[in-house]
C-alpha positions as CSV (number, residue, x, y, z in Angstrom):
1,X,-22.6,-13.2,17.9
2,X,-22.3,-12.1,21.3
3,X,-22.2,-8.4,21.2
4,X,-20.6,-7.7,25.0
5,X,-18.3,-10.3,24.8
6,X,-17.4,-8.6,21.8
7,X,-16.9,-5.1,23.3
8,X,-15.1,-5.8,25.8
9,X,-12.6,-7.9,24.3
10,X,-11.8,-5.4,21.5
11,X,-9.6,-1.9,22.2
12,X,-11.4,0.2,20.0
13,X,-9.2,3.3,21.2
14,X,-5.9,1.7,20.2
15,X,-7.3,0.7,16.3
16,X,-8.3,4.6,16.1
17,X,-4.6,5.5,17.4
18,X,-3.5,3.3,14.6
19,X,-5.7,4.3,11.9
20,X,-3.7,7.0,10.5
21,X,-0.2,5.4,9.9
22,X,-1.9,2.0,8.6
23,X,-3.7,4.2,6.4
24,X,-0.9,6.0,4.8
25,X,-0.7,3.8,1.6
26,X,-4.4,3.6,1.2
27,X,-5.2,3.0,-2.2
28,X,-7.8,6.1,-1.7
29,X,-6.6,8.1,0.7
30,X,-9.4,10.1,3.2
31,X,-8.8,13.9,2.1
32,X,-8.2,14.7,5.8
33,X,-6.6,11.2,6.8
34,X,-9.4,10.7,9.2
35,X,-8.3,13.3,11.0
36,X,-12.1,14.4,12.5
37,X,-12.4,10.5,14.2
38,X,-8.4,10.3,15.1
39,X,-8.5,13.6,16.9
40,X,-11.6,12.9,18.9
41,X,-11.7,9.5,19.4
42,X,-14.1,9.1,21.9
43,X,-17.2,11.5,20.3
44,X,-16.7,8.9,17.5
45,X,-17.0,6.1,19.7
46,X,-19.7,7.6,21.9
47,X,-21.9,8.4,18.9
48,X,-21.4,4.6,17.8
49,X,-21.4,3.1,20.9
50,X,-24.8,1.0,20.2
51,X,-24.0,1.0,15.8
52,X,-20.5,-0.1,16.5
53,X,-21.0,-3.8,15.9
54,X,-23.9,-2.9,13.2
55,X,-21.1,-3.7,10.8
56,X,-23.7,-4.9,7.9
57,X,-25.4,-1.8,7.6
58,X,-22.1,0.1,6.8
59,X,-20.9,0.4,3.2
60,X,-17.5,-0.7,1.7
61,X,-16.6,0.0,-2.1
62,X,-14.9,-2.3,-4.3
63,X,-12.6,-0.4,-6.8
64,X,-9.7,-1.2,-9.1
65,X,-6.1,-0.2,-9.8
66,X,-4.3,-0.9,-12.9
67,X,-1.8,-3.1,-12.7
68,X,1.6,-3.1,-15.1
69,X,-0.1,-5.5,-17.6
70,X,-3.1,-3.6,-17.6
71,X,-4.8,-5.6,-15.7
72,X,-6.7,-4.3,-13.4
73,X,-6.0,-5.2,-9.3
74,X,-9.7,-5.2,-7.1
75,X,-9.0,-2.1,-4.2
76,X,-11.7,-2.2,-1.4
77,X,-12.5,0.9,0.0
78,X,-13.6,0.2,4.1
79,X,-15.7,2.2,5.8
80,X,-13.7,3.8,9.2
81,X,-16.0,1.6,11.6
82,X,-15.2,-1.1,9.0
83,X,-11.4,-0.2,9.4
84,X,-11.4,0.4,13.6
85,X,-12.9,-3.4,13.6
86,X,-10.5,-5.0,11.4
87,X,-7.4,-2.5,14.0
88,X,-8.5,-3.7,17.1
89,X,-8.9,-7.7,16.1
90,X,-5.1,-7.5,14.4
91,X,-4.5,-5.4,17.8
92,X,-5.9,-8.7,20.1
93,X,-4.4,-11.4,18.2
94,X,-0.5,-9.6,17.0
95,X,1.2,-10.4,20.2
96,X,0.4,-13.9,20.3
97,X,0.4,-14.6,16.7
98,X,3.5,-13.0,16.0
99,X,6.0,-15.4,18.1
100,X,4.8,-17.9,16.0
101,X,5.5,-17.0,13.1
102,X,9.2,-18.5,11.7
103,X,11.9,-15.9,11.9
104,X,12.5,-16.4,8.4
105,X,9.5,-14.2,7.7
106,X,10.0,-10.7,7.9
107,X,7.1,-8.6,6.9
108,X,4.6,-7.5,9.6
109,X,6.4,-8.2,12.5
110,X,5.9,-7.0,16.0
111,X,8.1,-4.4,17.1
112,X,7.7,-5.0,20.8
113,X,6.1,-6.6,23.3
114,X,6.4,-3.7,25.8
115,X,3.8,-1.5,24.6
116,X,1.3,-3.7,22.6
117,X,-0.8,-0.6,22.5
118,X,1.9,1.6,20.3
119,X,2.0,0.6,16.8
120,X,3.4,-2.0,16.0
121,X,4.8,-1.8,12.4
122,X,6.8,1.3,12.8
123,X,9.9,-1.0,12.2
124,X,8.5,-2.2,9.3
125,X,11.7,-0.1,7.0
126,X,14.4,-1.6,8.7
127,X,12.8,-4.9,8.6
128,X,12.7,-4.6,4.8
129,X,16.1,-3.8,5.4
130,X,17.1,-6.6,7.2
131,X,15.1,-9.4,4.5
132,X,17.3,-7.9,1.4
133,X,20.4,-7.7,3.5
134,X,20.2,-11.5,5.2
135,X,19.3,-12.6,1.7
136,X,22.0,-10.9,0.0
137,X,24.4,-11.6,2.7
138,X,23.3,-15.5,2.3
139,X,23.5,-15.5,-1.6
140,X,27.0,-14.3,-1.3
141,X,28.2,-16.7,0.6
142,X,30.9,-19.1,-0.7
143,X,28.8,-22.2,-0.3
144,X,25.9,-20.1,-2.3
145,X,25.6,-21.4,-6.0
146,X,22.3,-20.5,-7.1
147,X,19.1,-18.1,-6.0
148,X,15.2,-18.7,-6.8
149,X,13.4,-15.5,-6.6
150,X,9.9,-15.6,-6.9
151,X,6.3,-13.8,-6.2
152,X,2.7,-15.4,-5.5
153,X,-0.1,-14.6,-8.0
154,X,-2.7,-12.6,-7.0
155,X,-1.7,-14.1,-3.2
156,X,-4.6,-11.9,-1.0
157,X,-7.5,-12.9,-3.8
158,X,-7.2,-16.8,-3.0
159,X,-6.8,-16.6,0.2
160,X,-9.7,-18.3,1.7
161,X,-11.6,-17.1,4.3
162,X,-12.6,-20.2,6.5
163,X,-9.2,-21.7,6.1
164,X,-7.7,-18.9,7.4
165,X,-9.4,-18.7,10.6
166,X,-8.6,-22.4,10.5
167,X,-5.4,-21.3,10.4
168,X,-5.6,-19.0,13.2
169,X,-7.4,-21.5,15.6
170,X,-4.3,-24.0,15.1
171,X,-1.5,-21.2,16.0
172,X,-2.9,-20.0,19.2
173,X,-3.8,-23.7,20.6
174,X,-4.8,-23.9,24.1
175,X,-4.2,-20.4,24.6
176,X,-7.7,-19.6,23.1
177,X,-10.8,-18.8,25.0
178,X,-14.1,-17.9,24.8
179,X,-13.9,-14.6,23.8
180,X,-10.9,-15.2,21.2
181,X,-13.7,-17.5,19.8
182,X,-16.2,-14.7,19.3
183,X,-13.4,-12.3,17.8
184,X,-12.7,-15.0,15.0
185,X,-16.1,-15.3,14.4
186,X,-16.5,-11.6,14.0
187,X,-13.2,-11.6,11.6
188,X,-14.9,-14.4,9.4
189,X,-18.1,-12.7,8.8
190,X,-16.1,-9.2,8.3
191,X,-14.0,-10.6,6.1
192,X,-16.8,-12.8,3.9
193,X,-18.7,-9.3,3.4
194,X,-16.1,-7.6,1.8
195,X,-14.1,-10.3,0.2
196,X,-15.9,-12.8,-3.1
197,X,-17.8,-15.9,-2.2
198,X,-15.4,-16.5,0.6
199,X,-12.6,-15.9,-0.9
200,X,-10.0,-12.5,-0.4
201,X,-8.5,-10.3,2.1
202,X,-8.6,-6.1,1.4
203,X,-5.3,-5.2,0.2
204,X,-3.1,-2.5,1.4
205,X,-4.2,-2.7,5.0
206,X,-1.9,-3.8,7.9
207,X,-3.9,-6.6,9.1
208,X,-4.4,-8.3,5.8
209,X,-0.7,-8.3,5.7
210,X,-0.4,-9.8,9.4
211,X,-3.4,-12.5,8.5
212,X,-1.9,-13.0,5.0
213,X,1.3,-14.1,6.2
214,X,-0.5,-16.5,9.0
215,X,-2.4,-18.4,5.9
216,X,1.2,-19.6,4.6
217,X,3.0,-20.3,7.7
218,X,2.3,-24.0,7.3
219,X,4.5,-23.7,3.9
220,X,7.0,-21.6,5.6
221,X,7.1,-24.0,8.5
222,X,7.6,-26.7,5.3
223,X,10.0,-25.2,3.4
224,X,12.0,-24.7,6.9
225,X,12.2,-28.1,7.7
226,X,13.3,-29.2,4.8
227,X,16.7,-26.8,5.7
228,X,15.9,-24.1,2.4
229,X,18.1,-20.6,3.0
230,X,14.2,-19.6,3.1
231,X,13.0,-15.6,3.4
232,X,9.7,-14.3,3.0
233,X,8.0,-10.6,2.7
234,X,4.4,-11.2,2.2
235,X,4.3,-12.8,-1.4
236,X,7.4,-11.6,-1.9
237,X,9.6,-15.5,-1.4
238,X,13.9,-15.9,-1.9
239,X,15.7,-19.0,-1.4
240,X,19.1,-19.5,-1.3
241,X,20.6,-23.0,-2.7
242,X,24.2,-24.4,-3.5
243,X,23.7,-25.3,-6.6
244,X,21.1,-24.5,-9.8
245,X,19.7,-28.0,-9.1
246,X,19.0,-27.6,-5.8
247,X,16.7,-24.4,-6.2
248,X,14.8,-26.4,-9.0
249,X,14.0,-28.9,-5.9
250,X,13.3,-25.7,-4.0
251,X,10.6,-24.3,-6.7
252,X,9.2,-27.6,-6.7
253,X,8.8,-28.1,-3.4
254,X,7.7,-24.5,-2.9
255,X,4.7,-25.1,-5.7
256,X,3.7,-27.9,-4.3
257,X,3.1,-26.9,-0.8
258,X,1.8,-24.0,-2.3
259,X,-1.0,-25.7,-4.3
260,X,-2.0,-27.6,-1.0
261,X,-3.7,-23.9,-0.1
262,X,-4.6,-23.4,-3.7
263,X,-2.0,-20.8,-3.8
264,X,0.0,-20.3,-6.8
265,X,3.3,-19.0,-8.2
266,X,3.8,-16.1,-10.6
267,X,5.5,-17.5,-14.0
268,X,6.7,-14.1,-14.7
269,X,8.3,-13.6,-11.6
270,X,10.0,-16.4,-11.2
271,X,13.5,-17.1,-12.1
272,X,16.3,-19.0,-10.7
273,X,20.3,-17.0,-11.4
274,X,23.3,-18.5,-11.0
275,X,26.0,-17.3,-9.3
276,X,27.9,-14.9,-11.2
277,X,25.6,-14.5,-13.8
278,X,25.3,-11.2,-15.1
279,X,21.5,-11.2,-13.7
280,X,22.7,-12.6,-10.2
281,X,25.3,-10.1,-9.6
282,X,22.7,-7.0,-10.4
283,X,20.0,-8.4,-8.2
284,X,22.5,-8.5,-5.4
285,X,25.0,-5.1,-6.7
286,X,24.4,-2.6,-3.6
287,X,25.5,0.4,-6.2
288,X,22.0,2.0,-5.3
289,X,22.1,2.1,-1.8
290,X,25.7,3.8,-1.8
291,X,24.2,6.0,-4.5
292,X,21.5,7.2,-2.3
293,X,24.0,7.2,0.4
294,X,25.8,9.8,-1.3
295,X,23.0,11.9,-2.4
296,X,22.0,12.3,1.2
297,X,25.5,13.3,2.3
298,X,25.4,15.6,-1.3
299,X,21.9,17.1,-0.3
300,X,23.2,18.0,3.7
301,X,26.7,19.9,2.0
302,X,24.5,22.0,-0.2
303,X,26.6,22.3,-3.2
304,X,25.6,23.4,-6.0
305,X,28.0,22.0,-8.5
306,X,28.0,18.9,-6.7
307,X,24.2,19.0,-6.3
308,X,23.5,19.0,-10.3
309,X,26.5,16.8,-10.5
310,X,24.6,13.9,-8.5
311,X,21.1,14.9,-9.6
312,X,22.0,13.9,-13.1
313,X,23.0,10.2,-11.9
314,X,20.0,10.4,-9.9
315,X,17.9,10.4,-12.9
316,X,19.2,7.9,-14.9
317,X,18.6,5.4,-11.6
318,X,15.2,7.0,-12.1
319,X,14.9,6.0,-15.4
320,X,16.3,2.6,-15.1
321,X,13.7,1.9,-12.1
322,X,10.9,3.3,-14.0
323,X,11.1,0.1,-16.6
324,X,9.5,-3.0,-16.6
325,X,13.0,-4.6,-14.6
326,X,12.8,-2.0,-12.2
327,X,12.6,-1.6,-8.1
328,X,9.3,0.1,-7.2
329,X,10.5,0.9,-3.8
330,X,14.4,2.5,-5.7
331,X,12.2,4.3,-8.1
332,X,10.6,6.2,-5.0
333,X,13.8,6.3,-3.4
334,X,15.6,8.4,-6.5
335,X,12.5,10.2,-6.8
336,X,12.3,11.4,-3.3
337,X,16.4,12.1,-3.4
338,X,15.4,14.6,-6.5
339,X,12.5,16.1,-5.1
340,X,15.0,16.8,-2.3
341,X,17.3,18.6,-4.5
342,X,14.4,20.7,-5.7
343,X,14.2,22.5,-2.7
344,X,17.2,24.8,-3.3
345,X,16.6,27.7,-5.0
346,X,19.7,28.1,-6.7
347,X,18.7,25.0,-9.1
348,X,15.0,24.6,-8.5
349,X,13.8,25.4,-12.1
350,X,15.9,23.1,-13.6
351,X,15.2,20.2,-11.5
352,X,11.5,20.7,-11.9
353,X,11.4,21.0,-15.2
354,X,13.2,17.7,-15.5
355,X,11.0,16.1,-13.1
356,X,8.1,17.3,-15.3
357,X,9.6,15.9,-18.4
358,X,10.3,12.4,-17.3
359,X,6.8,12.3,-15.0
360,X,4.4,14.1,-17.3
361,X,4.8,11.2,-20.1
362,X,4.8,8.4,-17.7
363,X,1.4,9.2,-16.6
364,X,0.0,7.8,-19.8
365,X,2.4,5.0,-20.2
366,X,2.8,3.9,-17.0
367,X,-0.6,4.4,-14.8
368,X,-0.2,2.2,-12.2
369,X,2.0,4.5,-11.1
370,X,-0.1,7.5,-10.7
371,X,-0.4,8.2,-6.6
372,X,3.5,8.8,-7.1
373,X,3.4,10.6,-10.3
374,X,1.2,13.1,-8.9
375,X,2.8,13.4,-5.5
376,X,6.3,14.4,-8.1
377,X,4.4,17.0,-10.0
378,X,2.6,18.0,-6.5
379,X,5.6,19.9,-5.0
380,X,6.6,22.6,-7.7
381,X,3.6,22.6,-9.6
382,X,3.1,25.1,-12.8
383,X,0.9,26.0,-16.1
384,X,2.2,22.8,-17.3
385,X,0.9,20.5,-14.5
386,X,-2.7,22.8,-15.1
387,X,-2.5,21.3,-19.1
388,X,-1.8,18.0,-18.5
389,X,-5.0,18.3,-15.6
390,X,-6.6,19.4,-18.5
391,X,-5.8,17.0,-21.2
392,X,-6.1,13.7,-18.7
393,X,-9.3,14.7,-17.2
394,X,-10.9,16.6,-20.3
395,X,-9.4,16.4,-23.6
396,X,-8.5,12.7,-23.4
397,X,-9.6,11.9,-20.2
398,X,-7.6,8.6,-18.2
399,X,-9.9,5.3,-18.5
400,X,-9.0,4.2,-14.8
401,X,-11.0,5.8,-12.2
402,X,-7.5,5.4,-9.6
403,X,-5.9,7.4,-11.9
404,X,-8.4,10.1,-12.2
405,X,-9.0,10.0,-8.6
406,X,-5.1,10.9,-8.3
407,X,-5.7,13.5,-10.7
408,X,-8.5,15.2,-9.2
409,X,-6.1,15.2,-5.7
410,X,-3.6,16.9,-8.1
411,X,-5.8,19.3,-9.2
412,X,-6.9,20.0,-5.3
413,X,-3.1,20.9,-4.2
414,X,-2.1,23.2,-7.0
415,X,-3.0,26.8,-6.5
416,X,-6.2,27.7,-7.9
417,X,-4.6,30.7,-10.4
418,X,-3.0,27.6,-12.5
419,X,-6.1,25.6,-13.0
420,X,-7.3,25.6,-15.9
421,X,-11.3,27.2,-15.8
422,X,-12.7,24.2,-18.4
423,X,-11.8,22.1,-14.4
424,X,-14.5,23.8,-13.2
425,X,-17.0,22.8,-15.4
426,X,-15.8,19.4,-15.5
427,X,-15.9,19.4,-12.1
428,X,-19.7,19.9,-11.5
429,X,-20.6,17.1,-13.9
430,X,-18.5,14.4,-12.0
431,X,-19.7,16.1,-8.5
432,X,-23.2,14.1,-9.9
433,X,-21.8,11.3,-11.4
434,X,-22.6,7.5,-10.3
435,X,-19.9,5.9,-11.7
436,X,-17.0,6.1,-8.8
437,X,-17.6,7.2,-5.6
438,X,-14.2,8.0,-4.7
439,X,-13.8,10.0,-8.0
440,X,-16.9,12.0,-7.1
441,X,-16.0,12.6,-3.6
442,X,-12.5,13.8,-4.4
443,X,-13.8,16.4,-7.5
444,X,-16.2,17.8,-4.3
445,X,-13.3,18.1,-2.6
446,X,-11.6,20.0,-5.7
447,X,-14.2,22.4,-6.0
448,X,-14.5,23.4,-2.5
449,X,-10.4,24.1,-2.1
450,X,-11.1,26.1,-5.2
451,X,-14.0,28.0,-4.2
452,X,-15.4,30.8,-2.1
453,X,-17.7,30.2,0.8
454,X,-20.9,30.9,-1.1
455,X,-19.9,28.5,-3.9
456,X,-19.5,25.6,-1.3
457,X,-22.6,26.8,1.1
458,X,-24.3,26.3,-2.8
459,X,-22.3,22.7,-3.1
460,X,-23.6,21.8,0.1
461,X,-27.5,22.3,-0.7
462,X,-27.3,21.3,-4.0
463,X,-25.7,17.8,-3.2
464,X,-25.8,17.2,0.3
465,X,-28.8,14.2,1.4
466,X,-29.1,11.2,3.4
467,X,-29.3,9.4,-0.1
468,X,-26.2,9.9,-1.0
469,X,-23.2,7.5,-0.3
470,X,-21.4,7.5,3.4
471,X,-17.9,9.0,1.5
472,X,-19.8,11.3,-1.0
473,X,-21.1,12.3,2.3
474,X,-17.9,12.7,4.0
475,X,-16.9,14.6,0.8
476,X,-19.6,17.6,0.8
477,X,-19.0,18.2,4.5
């Protein structure tokens, strides 16, 4: 690997200008959001300057989230050198990938080509946006008779590595040169470290969702010549068809291009609906977007009456979301419209308490749903959030280590009067633990926001050393 071909091909400042927005749905968020290394970019850079490219000394944790089946989905944790890497090769290649990739794919797409250097995904709502609306807009057509809507299985863990860059090599052509060579290169063996035997992209990062797409634009490239109504969000795939017959040809065309990559569709998310089905006509019923509409315009009047009024619709949406036939994104949608609502004083207590009701059960039944759960019970928090702390992280302590990282960052918002003291001692046991570094690292975190000076001067000596992992680390200081 040339190493100066490398560095000067690569904007390391841009990737670090980036960091914080591609980091917002990180599946373990930094407790500062990298703020120390996005605020002084170039003291992290000059202190790295001859490490940077070291990238095989620096750590990256492999973690899991629970999925709605109880499965369990693998979350890699990348170190910020690791990260500003992975930034600045998605920052050289986005332009020229981008206006190759069909228009019928919609996720991850360039915002503009004026200012490659501003981020480029800050679009990425409206594009969401625009793939339901084109898609609803299409499926109610009169020619329209039938829709397939379906999801890949486990899409970024068989995406492999070798083909991808394969992949990438055919896109860009003759445009690619030297140092383009050296960046793929650099992508491969980054990608080989943290992924399995070749196999795997890091979820919930903005490039993996740029690269992703690129490994299946040969079957969008397919399924567009073959003249399928065809949209596309990452895994997410809709296809418009006149008749119930055709979008059986559609699925089977679909698998089968699929299967070329080894890539598979997920039985349970598949269905075809006819139109006029009582199934069609809910997937495509815009009832929830004038709903929210009207909660906004509700929330800006300030009502009262008409405040608890729409609040109670609210939260039966809420409900209806929160089951297994729900909208993930609707769910937070509601959810944020109600924490809205919460914010006047005249009915505060009474919208809390609600909240608390339908969240505080839902953390045991419905886990994978945790980082939101928390961020609900976050805003107003009282005793009760302190005994639930207490019962998931104590009494009958939460088996996933996401979850109890969530609850740990709970327990680090809420003021300290309301947490329960049996926290503490919890706390100092998991400060030592080996069994999740994220865990650890965020009950560190806990006990300093809940501490005096001399208490994290003491936290400091006691657990600080070079032994200890790079967050754990991160963590103490």
């Amino acid at each position: 690997m040339k190493y100066q071909i490398l560095l000067n091909s690569l904007n390391f400042q841009t990737a670090i200008q980036w960091m914080p927005i591609d980091s917002a749905d990180d599946f373990f968020p930094d407790p500062i959001g990298w703020a120390d290394i996005c605020q002084f970019p170039s003291e992290y850079l000059e202190k790295r300057k001859h490490r940077l490219l070291q990238y095989d000394t620096l750590p990256h944790i492999i973690e899991h989230t629970p999925k709605k089946s109880g499965m369990l989905r693998e979350a890699v944790w990348l170190h910020p050198t690791h990260r500003i890497l992975y930034l600045s090769i998605l920052h050289r290649f986005l332009p020229r990938l981008d206006s190759r990739l069909c228009p019928e794919v919609y996720s991850y797409r360039l915002d503009s080509l004026e200012d490659t250097d501003k981020y480029p995904f800050s679009q990425r709502m409206d594009r969401w946006k625009n793939f339901h609306n084109d898609f609803r807009r299409a499926a109610l057509e009169e020619s329209s008779g039938a829709i397939l809507f379906t999801d890949l299985a486990s899409y970024f863990d068989h995406i492999q590595i070798d083909k991808l860059a394969s992949r990438i090599y055919s896109i860009l052509g003759s445009t690619l040169d030297e140092n383009d060579k050296e960046v793929i290169e650099l992508l491969v063996s980054l990608l080989k470290m943290w992924g399995r035997e070749g196999f795997g992209l890091p979820q919930n990062y903005d490039a993996s969702s740029l690269f992703g797409s690129i490994y299946i634009h040969n079957v969008d490239c397919e399924m567009f010549s073959k003249r399928y109504r065809y949209f596309r969000w990452l895994d997410d795939i809709r296809i418009v068809t006149k008749s119930k017959e055709q979008a059986l040809r559609a699925l089977h065309d679909l698998q089968n291009s699929l299967e070329q990559h080894r890539l598979f569709l997920a039985t349970d998310k598949t269905f075809i609906y006819e139109k006029g089905s009582e199934e069609f006509n809910e997937l495509l019923s815009v009832d929830d977007d004038i709903l929210l509409s009207e909660a906004e315009e509700t929330i800006a009047r300030g009502d009262k009456t008409e405040l608890e009024s729409i609040a109670d619709i609210l939260f039966k949406r809420l409900e209806f979301h929160s089951k297994p036939k729900g909208d993930e994104r609707k769910l937070r949608a509601f959810a944020n419209r109600l924490l809205d609502i919460s914010d006047f004083v005249e009915i505060e207590k009474n919208i809390i308490s609600r909240i608390h009701d339908f969240v505080i059960p839902r953390l045991k039944t419905h886990p994978e749903r945790t980082d939101y759960w928390t961020k609900m019970l976050s805003v107003k928090p009282n005793q009760t959030v302190g005994n639930v702390l207490q019962d998931l992280l104590i009494k009958n302590p939460s088996m996933f280590d996401w979850q109890r990282f969530y609850l740990w960052k709970l327990a680090t918002a809420i003021p300290t009067q309301i947490v329960p003291k049996e926290l503490f001692e919890k706390a100092k046991d998991v400060s030592i633990s080996t069994l999740s570094d994220n865990v650890t690292s965020q009950c560190i975190v806990f006990i300093g926001r809940h501490s005096d000076n001399t208490t994290r001067e003491n936290l400091f000596i006691n657990l600080f050393s070079a032994q200890k992992s790079y967050i754990i680390q991160r963590a103490i200081l």
